[in-house]
C-alpha positions in Angstrom: 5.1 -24.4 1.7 2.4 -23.0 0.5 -1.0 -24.1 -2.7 -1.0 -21.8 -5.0 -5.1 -21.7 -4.5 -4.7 -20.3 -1.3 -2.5 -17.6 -2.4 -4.9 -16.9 -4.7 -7.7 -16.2 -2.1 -5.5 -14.4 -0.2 -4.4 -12.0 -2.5 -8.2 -10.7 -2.8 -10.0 -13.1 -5.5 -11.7 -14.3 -2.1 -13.5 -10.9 -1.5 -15.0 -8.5 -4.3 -13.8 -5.5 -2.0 -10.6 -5.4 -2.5 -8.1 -5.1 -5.6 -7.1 -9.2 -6.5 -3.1 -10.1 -7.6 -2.8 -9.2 -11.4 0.0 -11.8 -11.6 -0.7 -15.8 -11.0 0.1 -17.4 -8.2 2.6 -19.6 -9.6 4.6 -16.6 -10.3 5.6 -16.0 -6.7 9.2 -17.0 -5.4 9.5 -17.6 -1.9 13.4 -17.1 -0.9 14.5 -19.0 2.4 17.3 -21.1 1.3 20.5 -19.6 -0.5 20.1 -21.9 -3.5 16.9 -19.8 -4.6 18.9 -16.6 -4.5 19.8 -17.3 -8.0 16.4 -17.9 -9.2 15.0 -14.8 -7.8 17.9 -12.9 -9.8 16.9 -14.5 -12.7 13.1 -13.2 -12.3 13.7 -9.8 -12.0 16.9 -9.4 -13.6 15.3 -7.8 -17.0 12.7 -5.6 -15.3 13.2 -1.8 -15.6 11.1 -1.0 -12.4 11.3 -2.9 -8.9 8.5 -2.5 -6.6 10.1 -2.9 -2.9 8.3 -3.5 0.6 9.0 -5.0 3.7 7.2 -6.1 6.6 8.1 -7.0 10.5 7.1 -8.0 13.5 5.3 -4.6 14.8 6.6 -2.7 17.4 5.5 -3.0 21.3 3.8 0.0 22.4 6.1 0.1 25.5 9.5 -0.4 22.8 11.6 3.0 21.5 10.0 4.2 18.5 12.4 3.7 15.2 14.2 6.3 14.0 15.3 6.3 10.6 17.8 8.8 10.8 20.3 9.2 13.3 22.4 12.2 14.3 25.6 12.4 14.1 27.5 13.1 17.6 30.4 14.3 18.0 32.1 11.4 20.4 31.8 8.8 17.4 33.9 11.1 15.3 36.1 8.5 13.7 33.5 5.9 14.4 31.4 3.9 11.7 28.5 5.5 12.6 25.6 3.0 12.4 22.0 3.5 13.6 21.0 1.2 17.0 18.9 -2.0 15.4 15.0 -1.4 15.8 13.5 -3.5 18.2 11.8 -6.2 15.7 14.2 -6.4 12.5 12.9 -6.7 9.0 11.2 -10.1 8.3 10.5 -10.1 4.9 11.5 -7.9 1.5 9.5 -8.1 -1.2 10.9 -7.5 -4.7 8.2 -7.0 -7.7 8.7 -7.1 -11.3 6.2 -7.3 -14.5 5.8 -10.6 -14.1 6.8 -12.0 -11.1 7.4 -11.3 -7.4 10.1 -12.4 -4.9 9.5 -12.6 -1.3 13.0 -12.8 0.1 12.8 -14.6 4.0 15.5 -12.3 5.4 14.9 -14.2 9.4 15.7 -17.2 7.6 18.7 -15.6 5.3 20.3 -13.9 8.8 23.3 -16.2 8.9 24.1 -15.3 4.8 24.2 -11.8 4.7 27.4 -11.5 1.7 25.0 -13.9 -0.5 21.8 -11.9 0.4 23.6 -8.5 -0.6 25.1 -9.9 -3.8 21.4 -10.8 -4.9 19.7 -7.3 -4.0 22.5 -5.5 -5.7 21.9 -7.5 -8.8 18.2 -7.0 -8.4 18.3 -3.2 -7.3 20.9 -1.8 -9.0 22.8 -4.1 -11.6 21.9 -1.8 -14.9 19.3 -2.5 -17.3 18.7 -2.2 -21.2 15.9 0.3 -21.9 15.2 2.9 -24.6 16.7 6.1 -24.1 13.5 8.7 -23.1 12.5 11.7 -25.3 13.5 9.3 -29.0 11.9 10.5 -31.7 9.6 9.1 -33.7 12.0 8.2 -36.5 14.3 7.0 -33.4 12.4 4.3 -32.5 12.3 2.6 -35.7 15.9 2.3 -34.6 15.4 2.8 -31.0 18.9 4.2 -28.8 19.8 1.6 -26.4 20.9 2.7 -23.0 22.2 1.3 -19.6 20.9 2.4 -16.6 20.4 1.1 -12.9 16.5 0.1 -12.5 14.2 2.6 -10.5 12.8 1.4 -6.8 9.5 2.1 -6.5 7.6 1.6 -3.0 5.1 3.3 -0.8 6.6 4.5 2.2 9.9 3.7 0.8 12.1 5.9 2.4 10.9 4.1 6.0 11.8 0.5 4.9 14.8 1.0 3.2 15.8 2.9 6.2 14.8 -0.1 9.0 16.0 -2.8 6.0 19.3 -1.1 6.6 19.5 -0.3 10.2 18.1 -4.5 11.0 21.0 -5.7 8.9 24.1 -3.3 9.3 27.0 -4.4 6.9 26.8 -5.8 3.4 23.1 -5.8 3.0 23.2 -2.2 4.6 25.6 -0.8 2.1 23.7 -3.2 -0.9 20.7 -0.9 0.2 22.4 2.5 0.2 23.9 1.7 -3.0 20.8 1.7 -4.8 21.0 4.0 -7.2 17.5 5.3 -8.0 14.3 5.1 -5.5 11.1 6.7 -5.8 8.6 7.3 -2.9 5.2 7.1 -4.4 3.5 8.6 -1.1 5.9 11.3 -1.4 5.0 12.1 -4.2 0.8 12.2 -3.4 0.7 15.3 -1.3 2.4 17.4 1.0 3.1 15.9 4.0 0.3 15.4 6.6 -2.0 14.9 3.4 -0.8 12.0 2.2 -3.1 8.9 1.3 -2.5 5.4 2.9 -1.5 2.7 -0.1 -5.5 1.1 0.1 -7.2 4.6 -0.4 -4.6 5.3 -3.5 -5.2 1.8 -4.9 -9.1 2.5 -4.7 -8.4 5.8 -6.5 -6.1 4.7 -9.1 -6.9 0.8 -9.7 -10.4 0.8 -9.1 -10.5 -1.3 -5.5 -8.4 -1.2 -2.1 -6.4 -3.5 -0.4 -6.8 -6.1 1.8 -4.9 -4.6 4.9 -6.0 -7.6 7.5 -2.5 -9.0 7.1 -0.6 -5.9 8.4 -0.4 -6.1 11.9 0.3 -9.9 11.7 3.6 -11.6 13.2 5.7 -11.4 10.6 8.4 -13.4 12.4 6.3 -16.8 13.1 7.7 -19.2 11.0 6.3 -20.7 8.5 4.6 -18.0 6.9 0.7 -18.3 6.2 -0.8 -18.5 2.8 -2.5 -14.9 3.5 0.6 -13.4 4.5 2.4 -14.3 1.4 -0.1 -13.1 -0.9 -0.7 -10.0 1.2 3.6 -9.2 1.0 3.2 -10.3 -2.9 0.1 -7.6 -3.2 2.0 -5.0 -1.2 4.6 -5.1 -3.6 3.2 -5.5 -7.2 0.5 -2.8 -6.7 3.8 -0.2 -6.6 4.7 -1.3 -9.8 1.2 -0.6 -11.1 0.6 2.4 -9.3 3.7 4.1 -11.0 1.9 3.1 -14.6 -1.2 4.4 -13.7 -0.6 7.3 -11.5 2.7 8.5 -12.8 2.4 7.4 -16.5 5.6 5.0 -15.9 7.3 8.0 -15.3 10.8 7.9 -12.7 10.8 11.8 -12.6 11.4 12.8 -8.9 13.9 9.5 -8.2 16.9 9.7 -6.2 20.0 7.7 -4.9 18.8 5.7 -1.7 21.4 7.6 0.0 19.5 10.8 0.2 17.3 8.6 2.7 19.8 7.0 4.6 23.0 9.4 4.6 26.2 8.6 2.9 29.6 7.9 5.0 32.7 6.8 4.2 35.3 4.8 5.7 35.5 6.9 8.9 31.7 6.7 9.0 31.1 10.9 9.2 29.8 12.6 5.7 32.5 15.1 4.0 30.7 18.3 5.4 31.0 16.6 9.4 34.6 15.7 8.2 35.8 18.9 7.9 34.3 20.4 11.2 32.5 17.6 12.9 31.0 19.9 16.2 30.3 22.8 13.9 29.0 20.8 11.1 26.5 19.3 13.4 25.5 21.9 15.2 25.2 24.0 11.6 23.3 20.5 10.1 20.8 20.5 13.3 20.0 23.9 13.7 18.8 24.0 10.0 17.2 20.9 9.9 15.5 21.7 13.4 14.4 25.9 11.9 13.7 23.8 8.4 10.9 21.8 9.9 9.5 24.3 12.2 8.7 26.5 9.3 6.8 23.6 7.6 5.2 22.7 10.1 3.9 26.4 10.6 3.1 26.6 7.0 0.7 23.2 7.3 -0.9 24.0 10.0 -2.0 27.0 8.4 -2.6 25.7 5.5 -6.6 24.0 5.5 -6.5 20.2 4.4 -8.1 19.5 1.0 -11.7 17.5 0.6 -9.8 14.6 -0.6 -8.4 14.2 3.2 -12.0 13.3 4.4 -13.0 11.6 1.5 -9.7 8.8 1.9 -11.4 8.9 5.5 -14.8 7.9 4.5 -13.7 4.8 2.0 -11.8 3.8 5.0 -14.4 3.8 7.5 -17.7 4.1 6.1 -17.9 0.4 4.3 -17.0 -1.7 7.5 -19.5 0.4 9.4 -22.7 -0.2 6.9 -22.1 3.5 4.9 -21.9 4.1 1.5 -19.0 7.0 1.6 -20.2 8.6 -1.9 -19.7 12.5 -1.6 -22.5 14.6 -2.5 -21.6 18.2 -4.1 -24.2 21.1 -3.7 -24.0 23.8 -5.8 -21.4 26.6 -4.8 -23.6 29.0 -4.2 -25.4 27.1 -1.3 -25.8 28.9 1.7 -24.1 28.2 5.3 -27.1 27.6 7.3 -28.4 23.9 7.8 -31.6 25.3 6.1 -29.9 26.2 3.2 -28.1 22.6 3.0 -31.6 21.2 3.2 -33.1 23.5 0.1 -30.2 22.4 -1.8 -30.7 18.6 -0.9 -34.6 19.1 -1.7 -36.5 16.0 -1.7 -38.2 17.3 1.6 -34.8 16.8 3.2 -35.8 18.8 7.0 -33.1 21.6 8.4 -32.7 18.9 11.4 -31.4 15.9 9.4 -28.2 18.3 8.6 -25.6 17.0 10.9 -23.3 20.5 12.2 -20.0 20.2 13.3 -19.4 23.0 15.9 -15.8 23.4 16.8 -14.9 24.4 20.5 -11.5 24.7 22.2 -11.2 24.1 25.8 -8.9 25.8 28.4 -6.9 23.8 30.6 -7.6 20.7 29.3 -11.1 18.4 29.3 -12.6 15.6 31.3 -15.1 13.1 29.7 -13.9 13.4 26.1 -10.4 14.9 26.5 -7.4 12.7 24.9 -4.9 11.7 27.4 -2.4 13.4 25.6 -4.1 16.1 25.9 -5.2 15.6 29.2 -1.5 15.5 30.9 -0.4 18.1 28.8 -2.9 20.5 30.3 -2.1 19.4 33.9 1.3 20.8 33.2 0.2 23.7 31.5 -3.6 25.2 32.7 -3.8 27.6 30.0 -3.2 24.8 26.9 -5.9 24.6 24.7 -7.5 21.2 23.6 -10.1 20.7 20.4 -13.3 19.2 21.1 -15.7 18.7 18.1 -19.9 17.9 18.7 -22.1 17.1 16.5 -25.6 18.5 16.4 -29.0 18.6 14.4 -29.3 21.6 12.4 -31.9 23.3 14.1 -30.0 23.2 18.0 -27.6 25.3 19.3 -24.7 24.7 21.3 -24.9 24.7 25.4 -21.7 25.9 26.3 -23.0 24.8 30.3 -23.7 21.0 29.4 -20.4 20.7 27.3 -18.7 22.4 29.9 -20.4 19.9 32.9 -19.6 17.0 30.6 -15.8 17.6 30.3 -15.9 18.7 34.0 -14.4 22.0 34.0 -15.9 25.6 34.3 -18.4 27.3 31.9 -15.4 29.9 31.1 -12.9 27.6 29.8 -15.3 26.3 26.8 -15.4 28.6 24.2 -16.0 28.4 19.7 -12.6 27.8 18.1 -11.9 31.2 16.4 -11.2 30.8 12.4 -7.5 30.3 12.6 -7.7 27.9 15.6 -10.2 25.7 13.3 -7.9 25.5 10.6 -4.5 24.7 12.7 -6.4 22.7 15.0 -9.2 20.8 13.0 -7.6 21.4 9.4 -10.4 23.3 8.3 -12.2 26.8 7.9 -15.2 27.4 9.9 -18.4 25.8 8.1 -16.7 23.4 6.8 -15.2 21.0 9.6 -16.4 17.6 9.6 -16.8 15.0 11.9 -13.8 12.6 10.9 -10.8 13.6 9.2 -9.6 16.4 11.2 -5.9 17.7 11.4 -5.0 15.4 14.5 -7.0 13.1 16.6 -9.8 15.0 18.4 -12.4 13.8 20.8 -15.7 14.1 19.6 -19.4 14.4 21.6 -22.6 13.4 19.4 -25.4 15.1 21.0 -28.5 13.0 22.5 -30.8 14.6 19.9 -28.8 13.8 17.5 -28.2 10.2 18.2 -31.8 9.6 18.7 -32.9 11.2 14.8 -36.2 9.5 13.7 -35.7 10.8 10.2 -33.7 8.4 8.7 -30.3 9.4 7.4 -28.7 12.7 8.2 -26.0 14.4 6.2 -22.8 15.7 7.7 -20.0 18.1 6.1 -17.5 16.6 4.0 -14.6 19.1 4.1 -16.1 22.0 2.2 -19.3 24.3 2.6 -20.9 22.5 -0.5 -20.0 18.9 0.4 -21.8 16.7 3.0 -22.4 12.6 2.8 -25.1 10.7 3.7 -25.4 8.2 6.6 -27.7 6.8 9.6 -26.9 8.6 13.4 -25.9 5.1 14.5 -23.1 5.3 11.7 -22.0 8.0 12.3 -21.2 7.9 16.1 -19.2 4.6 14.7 -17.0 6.3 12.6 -16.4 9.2 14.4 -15.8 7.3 17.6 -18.2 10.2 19.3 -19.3 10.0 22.8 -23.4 10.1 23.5 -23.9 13.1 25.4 -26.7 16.4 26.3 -24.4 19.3 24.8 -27.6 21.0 22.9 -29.9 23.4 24.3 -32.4 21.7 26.0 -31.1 18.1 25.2 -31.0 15.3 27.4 -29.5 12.5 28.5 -32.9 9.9 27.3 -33.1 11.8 23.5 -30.6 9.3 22.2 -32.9 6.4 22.5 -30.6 4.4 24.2 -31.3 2.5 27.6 -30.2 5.0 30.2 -27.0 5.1 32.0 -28.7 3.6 35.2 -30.1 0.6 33.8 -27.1 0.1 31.6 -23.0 -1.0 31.8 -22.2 2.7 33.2 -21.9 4.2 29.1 -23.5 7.2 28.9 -26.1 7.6 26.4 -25.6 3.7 24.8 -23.9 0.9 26.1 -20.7 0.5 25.3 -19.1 -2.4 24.1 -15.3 -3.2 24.1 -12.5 -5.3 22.9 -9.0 -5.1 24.5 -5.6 -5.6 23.3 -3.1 -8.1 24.9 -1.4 -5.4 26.3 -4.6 -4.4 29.0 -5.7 -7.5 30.0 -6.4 -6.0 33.7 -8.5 -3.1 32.3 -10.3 -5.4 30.7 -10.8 -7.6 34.0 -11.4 -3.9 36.1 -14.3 -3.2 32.9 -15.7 -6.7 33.8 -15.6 -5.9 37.5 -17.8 -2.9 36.5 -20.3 -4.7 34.5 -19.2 -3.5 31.3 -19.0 -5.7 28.3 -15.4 -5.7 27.7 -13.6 -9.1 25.4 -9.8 -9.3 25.7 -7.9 -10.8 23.0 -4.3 -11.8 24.8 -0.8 -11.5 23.4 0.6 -14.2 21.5 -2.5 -15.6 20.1 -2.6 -16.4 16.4 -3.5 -12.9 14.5 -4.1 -11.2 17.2 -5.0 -8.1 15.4 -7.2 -10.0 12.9 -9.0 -11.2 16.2 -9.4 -7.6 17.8 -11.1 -6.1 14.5 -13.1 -9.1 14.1 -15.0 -8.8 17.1 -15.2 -5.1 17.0 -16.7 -5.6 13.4 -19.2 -8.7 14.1 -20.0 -7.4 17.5 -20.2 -3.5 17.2 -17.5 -2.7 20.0 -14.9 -0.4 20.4 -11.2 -1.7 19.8 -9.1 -0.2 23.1 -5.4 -0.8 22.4 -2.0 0.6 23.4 -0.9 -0.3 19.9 -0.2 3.4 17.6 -0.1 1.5 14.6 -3.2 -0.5 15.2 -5.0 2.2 16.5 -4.3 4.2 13.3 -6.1 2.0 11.2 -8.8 2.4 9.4 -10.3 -0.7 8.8 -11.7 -0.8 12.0 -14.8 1.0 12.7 -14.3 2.8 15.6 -11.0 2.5 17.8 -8.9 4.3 20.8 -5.2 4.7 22.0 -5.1 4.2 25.7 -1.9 6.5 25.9 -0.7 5.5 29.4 1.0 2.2 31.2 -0.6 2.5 34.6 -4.0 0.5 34.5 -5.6 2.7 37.1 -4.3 5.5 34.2 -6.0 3.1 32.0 -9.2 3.0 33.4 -9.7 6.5 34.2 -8.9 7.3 30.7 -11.4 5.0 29.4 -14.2 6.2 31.8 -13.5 9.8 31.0 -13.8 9.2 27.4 -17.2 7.0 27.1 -18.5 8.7 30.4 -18.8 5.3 32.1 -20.6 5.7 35.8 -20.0 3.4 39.1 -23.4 1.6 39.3 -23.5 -0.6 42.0 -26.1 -2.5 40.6 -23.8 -3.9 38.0 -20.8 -4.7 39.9 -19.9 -8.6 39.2 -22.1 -8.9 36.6 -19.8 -10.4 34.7 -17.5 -13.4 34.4 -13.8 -12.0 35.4 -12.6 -14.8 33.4 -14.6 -15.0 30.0 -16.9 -11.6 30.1 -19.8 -13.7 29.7 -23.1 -13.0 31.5 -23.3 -14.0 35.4 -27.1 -13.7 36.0 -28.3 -17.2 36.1 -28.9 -19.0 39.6 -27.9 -22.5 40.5 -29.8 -25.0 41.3 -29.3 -26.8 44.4 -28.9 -30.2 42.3 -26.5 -27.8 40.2 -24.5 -26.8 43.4 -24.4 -30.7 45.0 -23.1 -31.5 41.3 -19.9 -29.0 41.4 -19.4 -30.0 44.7 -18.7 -33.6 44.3 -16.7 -32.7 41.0 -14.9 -30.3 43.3 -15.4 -26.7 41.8 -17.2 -25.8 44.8 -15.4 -26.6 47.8 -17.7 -28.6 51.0 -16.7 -26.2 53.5 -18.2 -23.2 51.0 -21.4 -25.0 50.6 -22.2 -25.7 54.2 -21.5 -21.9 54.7 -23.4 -20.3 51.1 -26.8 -20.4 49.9 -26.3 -18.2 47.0 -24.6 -19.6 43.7 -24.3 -17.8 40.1 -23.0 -19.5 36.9 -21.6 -18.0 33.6 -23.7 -18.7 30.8 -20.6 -19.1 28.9 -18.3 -20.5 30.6 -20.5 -21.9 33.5 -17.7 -21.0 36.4 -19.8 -20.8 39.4 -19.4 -17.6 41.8 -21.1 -17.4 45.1 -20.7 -15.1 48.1 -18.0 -16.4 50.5 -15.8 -15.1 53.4 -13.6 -13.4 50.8 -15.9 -11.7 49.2 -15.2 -8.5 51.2 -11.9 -8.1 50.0 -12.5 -7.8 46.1 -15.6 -5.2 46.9 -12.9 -3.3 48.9 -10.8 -3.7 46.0 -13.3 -2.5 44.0 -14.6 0.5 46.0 -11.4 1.7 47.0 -9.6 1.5 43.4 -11.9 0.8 41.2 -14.5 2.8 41.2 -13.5 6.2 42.4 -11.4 6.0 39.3 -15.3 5.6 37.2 -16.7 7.5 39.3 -14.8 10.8 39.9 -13.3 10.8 36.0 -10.1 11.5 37.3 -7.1 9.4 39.5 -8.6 9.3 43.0 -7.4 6.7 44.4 -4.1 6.8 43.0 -2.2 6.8 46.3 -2.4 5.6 50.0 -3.2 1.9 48.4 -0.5 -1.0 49.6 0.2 -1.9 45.8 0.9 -6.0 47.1 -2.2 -5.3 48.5 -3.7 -4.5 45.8 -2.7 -7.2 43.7 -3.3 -9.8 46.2 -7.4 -8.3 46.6 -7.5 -7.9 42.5 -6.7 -12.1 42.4 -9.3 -12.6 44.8 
């Protein structure tokens, strides 16, 4: 089904990036027919340590998240009590050895789930030969033989053993539980909240990162692609090195797959919810509940480590045009942006110093505010939501422009106090940077900074005596900032961008945008506006692959409804439109980039393909698409006026209809841009609506 030279270009030899297969392609067993079970056992069935990943079909943003664990209720006392399948089951399972790797086609396996089990328990936990540990030197001229199960290595492995065994209940579920020894690498990497993704450990440990392009693919598209083989092979193997070279081979810290998944016996209830189910569960809950509280108190105090914006900056900083190298001043350097300049010397000036001034906001935010965050503090005036801006060294803050740009009073914007900027940011004060931060946090780049004449400017790092170096332009990338006047005396025109009136409605810099399948009518509504906004539709081939291409090639923001997608960091700038309502959509968007309503651009773009509508027909032009019949007789006889699409060349014009889409637009649209908020929500015929938005 698949050459093994494309395999090999797909798992990385292609691309001097990113970490290449260590094992040749020839040594990759695809498993889609029960006859190959048996070679697969025979590949792995010596190796002492299994690498184990899986991969699926992601998750709509509209479907349930997955739960791996499931409580136990008291009405299914009795009951074999199974967790609900998740939405899209596990596709694939890839199994990794020293030298080999076995990609196991579990869609195309569904119907033979006894034979399937029989092969992953022989795989996963039929015992191995290996010397005992601590022999002696004089021992191993003899060495002591011992049986034991293999350990189960994987990243993220308590998450795909859990949805392996909830997508296939039964045999292969109880094959999985019965494994005897597993080992979460991320767990092991850091408390949690801290934790590396598998590329940035890679980087660390083996010298490059992975190519991640294949992990929002469709898994469940049949046959699978060369790149998606070699990118489940990579997943897998890169485990099995990562224990060598991280761990020292070491298994210390492994336990029975059950202590992920929950053991039950025949009546499907564990021994303790036996005795006194409604007690037990109650007791069980309550702990579990106070357990996770307390950690999550303890994390939130606790600041995040450097490291946490370093993994940030090899994520981000490459795709953008950085170099994400970390430069360490002495310890004793001051906390001023002059002092960060003496100690970068080569005439580096106090305003090339990037500060990151932390604010909290009362009641919620406008322009910049997070939906999230946004509905929460509807519901609760007095919440507080983080804002971070970014400003030269030598301004100051203006409390009165940030407080006009998220559109609440002066009163409400105030500096985060110390503890606020390590439980909301994830870092002491002096040290917060611009990416990185302890959850997602809207951020404002002021105009003077964006518009920096000096070349590269150097912004904190995680620590008072850490800071990296990149251009204002990168920056605002990476940080997915909004342009705006929040500096003493700044304005609007020090970014150096065309202004908002001659622009797509972006304040500060036009903004450019690529949509998900899931908001094909913002996208349209964007177009409507006049702002640049491509549209990548469900079901097309890599979809994903498609959406961070064109944000990459193109310089465009990636708006998506997708979690997962939008927690990637391979894309250079990207945001979650948290809601399902378009009009919800729309005024999200135009609160967070500041778009205006300027009349002047409205139509100025091709509803259908985005492209340009500025050029006017010619009359031969017109005659022409009226005897191919794009332009009906009855509309030329009654229109002067003609446009066409300098991409697509559909011709618009002026008609009897016309009215209605304007309406549309002024009456929906745009009071949605224009008032930041959800004016217009109400007292609109919805059919209406829809039949105006066709027109």
């Amino acid at each position: 089904a698949f050459r093994a030279s494309e395999l090999s270009v797909g798992a990385g030899d292609g691309d001097a990036r990113f970490l290449s297969l260590d094992i040749p392609p020839a040594s990759i067993l695809l498993v889609d027919a029960v006859e190959t079970l048996d070679r697969a056992i025979d590949a792995l069935k010596d190796d002492v340590v299994i690498g184990l990943d899986t991969e699926w079909k992601p998750d709509p943003p509209s479907a349930p998240r997955f739960r791996r664990r499931a409580k136990w209720q008291p009405r299914n006392a009795g009951k074999k009590t199974e967790r609900p399948p998740p939405r899209n089951p596990t596709a694939l399972v890839q199994l990794a050895g020293e030298r080999g790797v076995v990609l196991v086609d579990m869609l195309a396996l569904r119907s033979s789930s006894v034979e399937v089990a029989a092969a992953l328990r022989a795989i996963l936990t039929a015992p191995r030969i290996r010397t005992a540990a601590g022999a002696s030197e004089r021992e191993l001229e003899r060495p002591l033989l011992i049986k034991t199960p293999p350990t189960v290595v994987g990243w993220g492995l308590r998450d795909d053993l859990s949805r392996l065994a909830a997508s296939y209940p039964g045999p292969i579920a109880d094959a999985v539980r019965d494994v005897a020894s597993a080992l979460c690498l991320q767990e092991l990497s850091g408390p949690r909240g801290h934790r590396p993704g598998l590329s940035a450990a890679c980087e660390a440990w083996l010298g490059r990162g992975l190519d991640k392009s294949q992990t929002t693919s469709d898994w469940s598209r049949r046959p699978l692609t060369a790149a998606q083989l070699a990118y489940a092979a990579q997943d897998a193997r890169v485990c099995v090195r990562l224990l060598r070279e991280a761990h020292g081979g070491s298994s210390a810290g492994a336990v029975p797959a059950a202590a992920f998944l929950g053991v039950y016996d025949q009546s499907g209830s564990t021994a303790a919810e036996k005795r006194e189910p409604q007690d037990a569960t109650r007791e069980n809950e309550d702990e579990e509940n106070e357990d996770e509280e307390e950690e999550d108190d303890a994390r939130a105090s606790t600041p995040l480590p450097p490291s946490v914006v370093a993994a940030a900056l090899r994520d981000r900083l490459p795709s953008a045009g950085g170099d994400p190298t970390i430069i360490e001043l002495p310890r004793d350097t001051g906390p001023s942006a002059s002092d960060v300049a003496r100690a970068l010397g080569d005439g580096v000036a106090a305003a090339a110093v990037l500060k990151t001034v932390a604010l909290v906001i009362r009641g919620g935010g406008g322009s910049a505010a997070s939906a999230p965050d946004k509905m929460k503090s509807a519901e609760t005036p007095d919440a507080l939501s983080p804002c971070v801006l970014l400003l030269r060294g030598v301004d100051k803050v203006d409390l009165h422009l940030t407080a006009a740009h998220f559109n609440v009073a002066r009163r409400r914007v105030r500096l985060a106090t110390a503890k606020e900027c390590v439980e909301m940011f994830g870092y002491p004060p002096g040290s917060v940077p611009p990416l990185g931060h302890r959850r997602a946090t809207p951020t404002v780049m002021d105009a003077r900074a964006r518009g920096f004449r000096g070349g590269a400017m150097y912004p904190g790092a995680g620590a008072a005596n850490l800071v990296f170096k990149a251009l204002p332009a990168v920056i605002e990338r990476v940080a997915a900032a909004v342009v705006a006047p929040v500096a003493v005396g700044s304005r609007a025109e020090d970014a150096g961008a065309t202004p908002a009136s001659a622009g797509d409605g972006a304040v500060g810099r036009r903004h450019k945008f690529v949509a998900d399948g899931a908001l094909g009518r913002l996208a349209r509504w964007l177009r409507c506006l006049g702002v640049d906004a491509e549209h990548v539709p469900s079901g097309v081939a890599n979809e994903h692959g498609a959406l961070l291409a064109l944000a990459r090639v193109d310089d465009r923001v990636i708006l998506t409804r997708d979690r997962r997608l939008a927690a990637r960091r391979d894309a250079s700038a990207s945001f979650l439109v948290d809601a399902d309502d378009p009009r919800r959509q729309l005024a999200i968007v135009s609160d967070h980039f500041g778009l205006t309503f300027e009349r002047s651009r409205l139509l100025s773009r091709c509803a259908k393909c985005n492209g340009e509508v500025s050029r006017r027909c010619t009359e031969e032009e017109v005659d022409a698409a009226v005897a191919s019949g794009e332009v009906p007789r009855g509309v030329r006889e009654a229109t002067e006026d003609y446009w066409r699409c300098g991409r697509c060349e559909k011709i618009y014009w002026v008609g009897p209809k016309s009215h209605l889409a304007m309406r549309f637009i002024r009456g929906t649209v745009a009071p949605l841009v224009k008032n930041g908020g959800d004016a217009g929500l109400e007292g609109e015929d919805a059919e209406e609506e829809e039949e105006e938005e066709e027109e």
